[in-house]
C-alpha positions in Angstrom: -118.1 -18.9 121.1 -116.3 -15.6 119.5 -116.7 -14.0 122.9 -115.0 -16.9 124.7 -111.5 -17.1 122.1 -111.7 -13.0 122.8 -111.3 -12.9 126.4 -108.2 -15.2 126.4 -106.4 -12.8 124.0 -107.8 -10.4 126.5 -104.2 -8.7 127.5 -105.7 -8.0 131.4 -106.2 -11.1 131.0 -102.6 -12.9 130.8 -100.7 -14.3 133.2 -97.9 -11.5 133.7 -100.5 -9.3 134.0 -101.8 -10.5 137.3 -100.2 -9.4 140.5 -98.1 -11.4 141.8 -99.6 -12.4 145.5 -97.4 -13.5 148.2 -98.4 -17.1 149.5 -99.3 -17.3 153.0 -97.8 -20.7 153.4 -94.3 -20.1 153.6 -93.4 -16.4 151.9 -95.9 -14.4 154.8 -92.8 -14.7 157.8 -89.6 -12.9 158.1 -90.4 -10.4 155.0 -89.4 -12.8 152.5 -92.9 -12.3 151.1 -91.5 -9.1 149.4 -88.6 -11.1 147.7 -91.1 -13.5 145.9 -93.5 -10.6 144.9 -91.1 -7.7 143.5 -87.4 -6.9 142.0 -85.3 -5.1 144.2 -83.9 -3.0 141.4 -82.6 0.4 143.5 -82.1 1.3 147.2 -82.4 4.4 149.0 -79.1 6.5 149.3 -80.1 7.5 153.2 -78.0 6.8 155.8 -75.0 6.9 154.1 -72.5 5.2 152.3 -72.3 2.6 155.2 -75.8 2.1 155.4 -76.2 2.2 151.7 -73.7 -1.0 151.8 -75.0 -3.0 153.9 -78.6 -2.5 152.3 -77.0 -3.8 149.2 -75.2 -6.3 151.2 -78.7 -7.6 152.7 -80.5 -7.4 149.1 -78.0 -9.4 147.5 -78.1 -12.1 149.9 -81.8 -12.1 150.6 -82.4 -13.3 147.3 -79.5 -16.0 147.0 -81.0 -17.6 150.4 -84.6 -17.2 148.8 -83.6 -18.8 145.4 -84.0 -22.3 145.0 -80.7 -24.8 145.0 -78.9 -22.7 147.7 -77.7 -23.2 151.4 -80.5 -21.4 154.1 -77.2 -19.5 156.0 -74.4 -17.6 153.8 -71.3 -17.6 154.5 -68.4 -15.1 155.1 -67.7 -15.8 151.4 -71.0 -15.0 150.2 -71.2 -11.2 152.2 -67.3 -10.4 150.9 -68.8 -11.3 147.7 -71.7 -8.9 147.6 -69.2 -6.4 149.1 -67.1 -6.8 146.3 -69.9 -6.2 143.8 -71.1 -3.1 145.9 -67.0 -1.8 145.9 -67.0 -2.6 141.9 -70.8 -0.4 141.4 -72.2 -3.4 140.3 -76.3 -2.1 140.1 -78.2 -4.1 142.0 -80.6 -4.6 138.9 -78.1 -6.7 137.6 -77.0 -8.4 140.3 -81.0 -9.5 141.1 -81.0 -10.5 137.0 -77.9 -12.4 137.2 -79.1 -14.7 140.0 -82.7 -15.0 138.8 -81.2 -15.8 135.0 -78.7 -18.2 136.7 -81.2 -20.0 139.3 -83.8 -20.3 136.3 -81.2 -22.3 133.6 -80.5 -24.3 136.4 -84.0 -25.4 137.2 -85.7 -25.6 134.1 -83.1 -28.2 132.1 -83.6 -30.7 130.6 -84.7 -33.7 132.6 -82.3 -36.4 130.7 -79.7 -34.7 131.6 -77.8 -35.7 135.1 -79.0 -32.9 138.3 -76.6 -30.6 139.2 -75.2 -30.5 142.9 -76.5 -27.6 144.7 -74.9 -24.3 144.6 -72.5 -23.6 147.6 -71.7 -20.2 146.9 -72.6 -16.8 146.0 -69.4 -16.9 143.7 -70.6 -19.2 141.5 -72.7 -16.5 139.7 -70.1 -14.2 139.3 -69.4 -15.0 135.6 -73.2 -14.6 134.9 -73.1 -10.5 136.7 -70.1 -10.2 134.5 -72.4 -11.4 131.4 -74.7 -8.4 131.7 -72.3 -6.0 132.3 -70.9 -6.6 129.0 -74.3 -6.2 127.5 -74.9 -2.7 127.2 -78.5 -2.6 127.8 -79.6 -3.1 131.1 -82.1 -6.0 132.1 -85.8 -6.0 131.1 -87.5 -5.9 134.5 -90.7 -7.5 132.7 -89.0 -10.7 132.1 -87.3 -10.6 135.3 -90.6 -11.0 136.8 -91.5 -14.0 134.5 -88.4 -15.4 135.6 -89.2 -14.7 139.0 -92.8 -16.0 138.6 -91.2 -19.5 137.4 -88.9 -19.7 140.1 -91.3 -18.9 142.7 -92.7 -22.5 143.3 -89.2 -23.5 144.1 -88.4 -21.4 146.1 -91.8 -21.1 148.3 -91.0 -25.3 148.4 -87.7 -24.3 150.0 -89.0 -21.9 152.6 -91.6 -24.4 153.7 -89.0 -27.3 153.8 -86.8 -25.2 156.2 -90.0 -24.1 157.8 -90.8 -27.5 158.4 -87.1 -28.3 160.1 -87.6 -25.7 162.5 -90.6 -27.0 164.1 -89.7 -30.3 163.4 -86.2 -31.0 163.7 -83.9 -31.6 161.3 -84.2 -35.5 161.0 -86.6 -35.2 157.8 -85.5 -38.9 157.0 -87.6 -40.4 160.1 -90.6 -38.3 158.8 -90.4 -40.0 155.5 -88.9 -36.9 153.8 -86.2 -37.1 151.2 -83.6 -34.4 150.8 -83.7 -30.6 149.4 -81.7 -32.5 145.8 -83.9 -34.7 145.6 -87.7 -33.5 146.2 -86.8 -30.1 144.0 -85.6 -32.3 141.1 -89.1 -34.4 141.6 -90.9 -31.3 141.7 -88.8 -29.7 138.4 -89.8 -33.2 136.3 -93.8 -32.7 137.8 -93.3 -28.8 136.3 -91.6 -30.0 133.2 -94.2 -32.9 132.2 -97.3 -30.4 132.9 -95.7 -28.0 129.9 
């Protein structure tokens, strides 16, 4: 019985230990496997300062599409936005926190309260970036990845739905299907009541 209590203090043997795996469902197609496995924390300074842009350009708004509550296409908004970080030397470390911490205190509130409607923009977390800049120590990559792991579900529920529209058109009502508001605030009360 000692033996048993000891191997779940085991540290190996903890959650945030494990690697994260990505799931073949949905995450396996179009590389966004890598975006619900890791942090994109630095990008390689080859090719230029153009290149080096639009890198940071593409890593910005891969994980704003990926994240749950968002639109599946960005707008012209959303890359002059993640220009406008990249002009200001905004690190992408922060950036990648700023969404993940955002996306997160959206999805895990409280269930009395009333949802929120989906976010429309990359703008609207522009005032959590300029949080942790004012915070002089940069973001702990460790709980980046817990928030990451908790988002996860969501977001792999996401890809699948717009998986799912592809093959299947984009008349989800017919198929019995309710929309993206709905079935991730169902899901968020299932996650919140197994706690």
């Amino acid at each position: 019985m000692e033996s048993r209590s000891h191997s779940r203090l085991d540290p190996a043997g903890r959650l945030r230990d494990q690697p994260l795996l990505p799931l073949p469902s949905a995450s396996s197609v179009d590389g966004e496997a890598s975006l619900s496995t890791r942090i994109q924390v630095v990008l390689s300074a080859e090719g230029g300062p153009q290149a080096l842009q639009r890198r940071y350009v593409q890593a910005v708004l891969g994980r704003y599409l990926w994240l749950p509550d968002t639109p599946s296409v960005c707008s012209r908004h959303d890359r002059r936005r993640a220009r406008a970080w990249f002009e200001e030397e905004v690190p992408l470390v922060v950036v990648e926190a700023a969404l993940l911490l955002a996306a997160t205190r959206r999805a895990l509130r409280e269930p009395y309260l009333a949802p929120l409607p989906r976010v429309r923009a990359l703008h609207y977390f522009a005032p959590v970036v300029r949080e942790l800049l004012e915070n002089p120590k940069p973001p702990d990559t460790e709980y980046l990845v817990c928030l990451l792991r908790r988002l996860r579900p969501l977001a792999e529920l996401k890809l699948a739905w717009r998986r799912h529209r592809e093959l299947y058109g984009s008349d989800s009502e017919s198929a019995g299907l309710a929309d993206d508001t709905t079935q991730l605030s169902e899901l968020r009360r299932c996650t919140r009541s197994a706690r």
